[in-house]
C-alpha positions as CSV (number, residue, x, y, z in Angstrom):
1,X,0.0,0.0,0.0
2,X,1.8,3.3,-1.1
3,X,0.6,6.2,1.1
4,X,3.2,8.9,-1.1
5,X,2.5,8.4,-4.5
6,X,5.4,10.3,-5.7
7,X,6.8,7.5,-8.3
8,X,10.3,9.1,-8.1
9,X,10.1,8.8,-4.2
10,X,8.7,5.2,-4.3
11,X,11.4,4.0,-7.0
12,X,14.3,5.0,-4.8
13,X,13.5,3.5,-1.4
14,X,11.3,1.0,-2.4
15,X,12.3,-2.9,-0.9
16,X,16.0,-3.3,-2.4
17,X,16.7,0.1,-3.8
18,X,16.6,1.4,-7.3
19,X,18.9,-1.1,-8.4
20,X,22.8,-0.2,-8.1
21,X,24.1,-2.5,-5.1
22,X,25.9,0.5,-3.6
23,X,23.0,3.2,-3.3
24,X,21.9,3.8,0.8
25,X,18.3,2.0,-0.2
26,X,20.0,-1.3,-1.7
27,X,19.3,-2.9,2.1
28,X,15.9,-1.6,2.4
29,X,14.1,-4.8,3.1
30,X,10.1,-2.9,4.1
31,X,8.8,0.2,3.5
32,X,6.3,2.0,6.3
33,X,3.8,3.8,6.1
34,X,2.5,5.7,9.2
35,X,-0.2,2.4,10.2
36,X,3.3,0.1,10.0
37,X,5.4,2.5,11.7
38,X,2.6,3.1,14.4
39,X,2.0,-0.9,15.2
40,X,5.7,-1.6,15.3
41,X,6.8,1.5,18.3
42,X,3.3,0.5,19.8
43,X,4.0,-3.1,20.4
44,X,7.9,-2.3,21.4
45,X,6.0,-0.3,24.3
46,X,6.1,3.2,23.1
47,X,3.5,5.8,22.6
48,X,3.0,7.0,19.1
49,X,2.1,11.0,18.4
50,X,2.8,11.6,14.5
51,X,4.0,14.7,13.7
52,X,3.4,14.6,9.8
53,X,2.4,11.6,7.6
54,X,0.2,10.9,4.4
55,X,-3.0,9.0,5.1
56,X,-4.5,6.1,2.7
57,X,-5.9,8.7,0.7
58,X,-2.6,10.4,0.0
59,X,-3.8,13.5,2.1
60,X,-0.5,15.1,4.0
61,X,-1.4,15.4,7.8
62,X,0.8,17.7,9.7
63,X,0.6,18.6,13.7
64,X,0.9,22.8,13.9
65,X,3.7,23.1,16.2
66,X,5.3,26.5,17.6
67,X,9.6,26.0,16.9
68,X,10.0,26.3,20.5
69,X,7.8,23.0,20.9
70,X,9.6,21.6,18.0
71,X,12.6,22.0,19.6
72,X,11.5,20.5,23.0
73,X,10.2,17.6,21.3
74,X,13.2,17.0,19.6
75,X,15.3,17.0,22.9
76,X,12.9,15.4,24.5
77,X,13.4,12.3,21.9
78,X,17.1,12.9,21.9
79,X,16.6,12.1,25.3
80,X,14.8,9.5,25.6
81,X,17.4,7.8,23.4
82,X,20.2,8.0,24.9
């Protein structure tokens, strides 16, 4: 299921790359999509709030966030990772 139908987009990080053994996407072996990406974090234990994704109708979904939340968010998840 394709969620960004930008062909160009899909061709280059689709499951094994474009084609050329050496190109970053050659070891791709799936392809999320914000449903995916949502059931894998979920069942590791995490708790999902997307920022921006495309839906199943292609329709780009975006939270409005101020830069100085951005920021905290992004240190927050820095955080949480180390």
């Amino acid at each position: 299921m394709v969620f960004f139908s930008d062909e160009a987009y899909q061709a280059i990080v689709k499951v094994g790359g474009p084609g050329q053994k050496n190109h970053p996407a050659a070891s791709h072996k799936m392809v999320y999509h914000y449903q995916t990406l949502t059931e894998l974090f979920v069942s590791a234990g995490f708790k999902v709030n997307l920022l921006e994704f495309f839906d199943e109708n292609g329709i780009f979904h975006e939270l409005k966030v101020s830069p100085q939340m951005f920021m905290y968010i992004i240190k927050k998840n820095i955080h949480m990772l180390i």
